[in-house]
N, C-alpha and C positions, 0 to 999 in steps of 0.2 A: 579502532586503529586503522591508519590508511594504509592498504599492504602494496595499490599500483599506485605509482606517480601519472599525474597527465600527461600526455605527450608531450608538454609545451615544458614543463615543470624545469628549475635549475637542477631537480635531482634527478630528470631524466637526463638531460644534456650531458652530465657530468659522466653519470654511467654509459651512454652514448661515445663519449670522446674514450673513455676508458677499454671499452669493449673494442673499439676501432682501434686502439694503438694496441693493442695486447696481440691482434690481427693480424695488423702489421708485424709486429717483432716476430711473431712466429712465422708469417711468411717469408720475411728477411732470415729469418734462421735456415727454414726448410731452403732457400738456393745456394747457402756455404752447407749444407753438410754434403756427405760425400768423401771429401778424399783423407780423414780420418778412418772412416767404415773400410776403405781397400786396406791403409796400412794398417789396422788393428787384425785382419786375418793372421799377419806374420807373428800375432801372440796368441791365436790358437789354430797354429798350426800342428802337422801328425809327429815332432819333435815333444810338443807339448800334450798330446796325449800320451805320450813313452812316460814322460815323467810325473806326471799327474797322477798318473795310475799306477806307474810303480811305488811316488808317495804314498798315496790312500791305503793301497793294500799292501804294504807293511809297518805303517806308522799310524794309522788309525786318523784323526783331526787334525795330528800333531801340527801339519806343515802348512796349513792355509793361509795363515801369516806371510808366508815365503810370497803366493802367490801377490795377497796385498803393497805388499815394499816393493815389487814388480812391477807389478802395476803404477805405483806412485812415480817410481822410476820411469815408465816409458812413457807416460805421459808428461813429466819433465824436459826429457829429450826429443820427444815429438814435437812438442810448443818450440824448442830451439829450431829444429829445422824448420817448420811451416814460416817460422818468423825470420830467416834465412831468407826463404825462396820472396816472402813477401817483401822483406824491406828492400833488395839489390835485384829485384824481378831475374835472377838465375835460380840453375838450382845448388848443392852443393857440388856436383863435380867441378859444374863450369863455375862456381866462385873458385875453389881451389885454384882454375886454371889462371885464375885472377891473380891470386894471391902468393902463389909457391914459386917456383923457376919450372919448369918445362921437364927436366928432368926430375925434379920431386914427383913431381904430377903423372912419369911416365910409370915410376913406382907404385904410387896411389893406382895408376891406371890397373896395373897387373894384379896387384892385390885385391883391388876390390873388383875384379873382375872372375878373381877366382873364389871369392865370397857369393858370390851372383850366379856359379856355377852348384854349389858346395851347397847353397840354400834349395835352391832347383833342384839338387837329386834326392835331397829329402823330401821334400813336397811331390817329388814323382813318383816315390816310394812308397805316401800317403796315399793316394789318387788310387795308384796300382792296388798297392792294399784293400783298398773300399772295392774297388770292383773282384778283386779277389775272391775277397772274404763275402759278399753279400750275393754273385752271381757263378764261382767259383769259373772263374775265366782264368785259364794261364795265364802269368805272371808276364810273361813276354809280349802276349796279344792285350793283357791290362794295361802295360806301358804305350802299346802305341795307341791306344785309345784315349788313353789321357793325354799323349803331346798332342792328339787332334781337336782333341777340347778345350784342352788349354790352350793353343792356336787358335781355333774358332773365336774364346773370349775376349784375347789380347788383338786381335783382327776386327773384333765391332767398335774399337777406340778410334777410327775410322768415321765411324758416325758420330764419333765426340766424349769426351771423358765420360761425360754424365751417362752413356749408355754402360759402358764398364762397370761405373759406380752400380748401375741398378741392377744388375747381374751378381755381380760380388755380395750385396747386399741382401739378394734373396738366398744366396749361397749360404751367406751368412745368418740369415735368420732359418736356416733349416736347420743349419748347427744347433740355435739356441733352442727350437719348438722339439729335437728329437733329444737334448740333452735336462729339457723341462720336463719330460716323457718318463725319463729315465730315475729324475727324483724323485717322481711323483710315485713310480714303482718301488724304489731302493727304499722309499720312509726310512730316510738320517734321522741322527737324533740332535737339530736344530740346535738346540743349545749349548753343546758340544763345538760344535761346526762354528758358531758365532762367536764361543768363548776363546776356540783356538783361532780364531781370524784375528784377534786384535792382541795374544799375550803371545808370544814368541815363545817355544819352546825346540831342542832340540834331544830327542830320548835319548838315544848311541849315538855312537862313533859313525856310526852306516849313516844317521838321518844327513850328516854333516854331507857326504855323497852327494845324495838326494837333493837336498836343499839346494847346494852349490848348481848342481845343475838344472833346477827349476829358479835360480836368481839369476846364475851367472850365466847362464846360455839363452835369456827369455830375451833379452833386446837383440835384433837382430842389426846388421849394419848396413843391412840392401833395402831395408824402410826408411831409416835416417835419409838414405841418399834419394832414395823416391819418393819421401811427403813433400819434400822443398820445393821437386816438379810437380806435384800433384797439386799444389796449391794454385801454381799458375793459372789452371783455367779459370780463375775470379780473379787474379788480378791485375786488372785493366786500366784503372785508373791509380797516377802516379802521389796524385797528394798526400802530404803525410795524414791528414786527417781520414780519408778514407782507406789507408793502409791500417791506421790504425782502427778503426772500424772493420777491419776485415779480419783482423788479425784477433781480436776481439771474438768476432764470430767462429774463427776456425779453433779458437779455445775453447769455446762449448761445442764444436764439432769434438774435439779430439777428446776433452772428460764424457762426453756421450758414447760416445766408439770403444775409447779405453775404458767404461767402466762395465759396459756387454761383455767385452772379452775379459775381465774380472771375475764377473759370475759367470761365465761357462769356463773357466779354468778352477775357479772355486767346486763349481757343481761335479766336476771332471774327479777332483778328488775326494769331493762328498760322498760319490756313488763308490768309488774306491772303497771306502772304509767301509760304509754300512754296507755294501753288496761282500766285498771281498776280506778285506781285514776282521769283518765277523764271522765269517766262514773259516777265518782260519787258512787263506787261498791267498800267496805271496804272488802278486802277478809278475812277470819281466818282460813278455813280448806285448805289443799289440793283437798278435794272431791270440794268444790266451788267453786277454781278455774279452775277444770276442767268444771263444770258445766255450769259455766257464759261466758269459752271460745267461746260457739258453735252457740248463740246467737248472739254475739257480732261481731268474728271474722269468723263464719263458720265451720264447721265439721272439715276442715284438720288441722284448729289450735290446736282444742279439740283432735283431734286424736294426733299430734303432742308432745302435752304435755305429751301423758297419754307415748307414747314409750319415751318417756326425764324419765319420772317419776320411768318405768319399769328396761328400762336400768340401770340407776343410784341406784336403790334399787338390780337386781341381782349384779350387779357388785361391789356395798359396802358393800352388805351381805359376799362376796367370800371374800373378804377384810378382812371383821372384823374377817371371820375364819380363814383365814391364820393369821391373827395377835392372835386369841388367841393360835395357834399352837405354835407360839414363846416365848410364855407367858409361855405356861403352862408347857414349857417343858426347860426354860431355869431360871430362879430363880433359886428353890432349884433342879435340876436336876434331876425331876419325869422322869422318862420311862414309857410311855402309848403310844399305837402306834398312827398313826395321824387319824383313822378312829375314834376311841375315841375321841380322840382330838377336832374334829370336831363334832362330836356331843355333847360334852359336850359345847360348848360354842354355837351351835345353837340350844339345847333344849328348854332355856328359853324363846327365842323368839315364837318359835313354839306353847308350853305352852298360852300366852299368846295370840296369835291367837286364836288358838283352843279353849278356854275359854270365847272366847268374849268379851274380857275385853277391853273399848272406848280404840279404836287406841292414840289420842289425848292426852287422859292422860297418856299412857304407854309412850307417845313421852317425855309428860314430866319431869316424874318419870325415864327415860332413862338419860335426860340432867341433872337433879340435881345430878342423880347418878357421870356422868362424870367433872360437874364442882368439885366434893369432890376429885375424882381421877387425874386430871388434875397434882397437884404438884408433887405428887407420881412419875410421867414419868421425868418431866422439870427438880427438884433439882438435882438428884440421876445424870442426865446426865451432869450438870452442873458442878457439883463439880468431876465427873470423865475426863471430860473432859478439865478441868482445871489444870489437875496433869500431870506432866510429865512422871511421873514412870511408864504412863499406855498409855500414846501417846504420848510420843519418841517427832520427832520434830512434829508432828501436834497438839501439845497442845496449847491450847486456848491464842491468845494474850490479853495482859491487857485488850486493850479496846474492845475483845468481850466479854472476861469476865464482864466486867460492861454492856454493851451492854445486852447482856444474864439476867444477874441479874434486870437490868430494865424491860426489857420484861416478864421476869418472873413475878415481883413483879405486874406488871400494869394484866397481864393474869389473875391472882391469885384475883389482889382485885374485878377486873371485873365479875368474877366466883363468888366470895362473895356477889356482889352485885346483880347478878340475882337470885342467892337463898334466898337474902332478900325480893328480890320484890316476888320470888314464893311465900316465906312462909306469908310473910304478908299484898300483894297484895297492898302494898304502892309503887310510885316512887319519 
């Protein structure tokens, strides 16, 4: 049996052309991804480890499903905006400013500019935490540490997106290697973990809480408005064929990005159960579950968590500033230069810090904030992106229009119903 073909052979040629275009495609792949990887942090952000971990350690497997239909969801609505920014080369403020009256837009303005504050002081909250807890730095000198790093990161976009992307990205894979760290210590019990990812169940009345707010609070609306600019830095050329060629690619950017931050919101409550809910150890804060790690699992777990925790809070901090940079300067088309920018939408948080004010309830005074702001992002993209006059042929087919509209609607009541239970502590 002949196992090499001759160089000249048609069956080497064939393998030749094959290996050379598989080359290609992945070369062409690896210069669209990117700005999927920046908006995928805003789904494991330190809002998403509150609930991940309060999941696990009280419901055991039950809720990993939650995290999956999340997932499904914001890579739905991520593909809408990219494909916004790509088909009408804006992003979604400044289509809005396209498409509404001037005074809609000055609404929109305020609103989502108080979502871009609201995001930010949770994410600084995150950051602060991580240096907290792993170097025990007061809380006050761990904030301003973090608006200098968070600064410094949103400051090298200067030398070009792609240097942010590759920043964000190591950020983000320190998440994923200390939270791979973390399974490989907790030994879940896999099958469990797998069974509950795909059968929906809800134990209590309590999981309904829980749930609502690892669904209805995981889509953020300061990402929505910054993939649509994020996609700009690719695209250059106007043709509808190579829009749709890009638009093409930044869909396997966003199922690549979005399905990383799957498994580390998945593993987040893996380790919950088999670390905590077998112990019999109901976690509620962040600080406890770093505390009850070192005990249970040893110092490098505890350390482990707290760089998961650091990471993920500088890296969504830098996030929510570049998303309010896009906000603030694309609605009604303010001119502030972006050092402003950037500090107006990370003062709040700072504030905050520095005040003393219980982390915990800022966390949750952040979330009601954004479940109120949530439709603000979702309709306005909806109904633009469902018009042709404003994306040519990539406008919206019938059934993601209705697709869209259901997601929307289910987003929207689940948002209402966590601000029910906030306000009246009923489930």
């Amino acid at each position: 049996m002949q196992l090499l073909q001759p160089s000249g052979s048609p069956e080497h040629t064939k393998n030749q052309r094959f290996f050379g275009t598989a080359r290609k495609s992945i070369g062409t792949l690896f210069k669209f991804l990117g700005p999927a990887f920046i908006v995928s942090v805003a789904y494991i952000d330190p809002g998403n480890f509150a609930t991940n971990i309060s999941g696990g350690s009280t419901y055991n497997y039950s809720l990993i499903w939650v995290i999956l239909l999340s997932n499904l969801m914001a890579i739905f609505l991520q593909t809408l905006s990219a494909k916004l920014g790509i088909a009408t080369d804006l992003n979604l403020p400044q289509m809005c400013g396209v498409a509404f009256k001037r005074s809609v837009n000055w609404v929109f303005w305020i609103v989502a500019e108080l979502a871009a504050m609201a995001t930010d002081l949770a994410e600084f909250l995150g950051g602060t935490l991580g240096l907290y807890l792993l170097f025990n730095i007061p809380m006050a000198y761990a904030g301003l540490i973090t608006a200098l790093i968070t600064f410094f990161i949103v400051y090298i976009s200067r030398y070009g997106q792609r240097a942010v992307e590759i920043v964000i990205s190591v950020l983000v894979s320190v998440i994923c290697i200390a939270y791979a760290a973390e399974l490989f210590l907790s030994q879940p019990d896999m099958n469990q973990a797998l069974l509950h990812t795909v059968i929906p169940s809800l134990p209590d009345g309590g999981a309904v809480l829980i749930a609502v707010g690892m669904l209805g609070a995981t889509v953020m609306p300061h990402v929505i408005y910054l993939h649509s600019q994020l996609v700009q830095s690719r695209n250059h050329n106007p043709g509808i064929a190579a829009k749709k060629r890009h638009l093409k690619m930044e869909k396997a950017d966003i199922v690549i990005a979005m399905n990383i931050a799957f498994i580390v919101n998945a593993a987040m409550v893996i380790v919950s159960a088999a670390v905590f809910f077998k112990n019999g150890i109901e976690v509620t804060t962040i600080e406890q579950a770093h505390q009850s790690l070192s005990p249970l699992m040893g110092n490098f777990s505890a350390a482990a968590f707290g760089i998961a925790l650091l990471a993920s809070g500088l890296s969504s901090s830098a996030v929510g500033t570049m998303a309010g940079q896009t906000i603030l300067q694309g609605f009604v088309g303010l001119k502030i230069s972006d050092t402003w920018t950037r500090l107006i939408t990370m003062i709040p948080g700072m504030l905050i810090i520095l005040l003393g004010v219980n982390p915990m309830q800022a966390l949750i005074i952040s979330q009601v904030t954004l479940s109120f702001v949530l439709p603000i992002a979702i309709i306005p993209m909806l109904l633009i992106t469902g018009k042709k006059k404003y994306m040519g042929e990539l406008v919206n087919k019938p059934a993601t229009k209705v697709l869209g509209w259901i997601i929307c609607g289910a987003i929207v009541a689940l948002n209402m119903l966590l601000l029910y239970i906030t306000f009246t502590g009923q489930v």
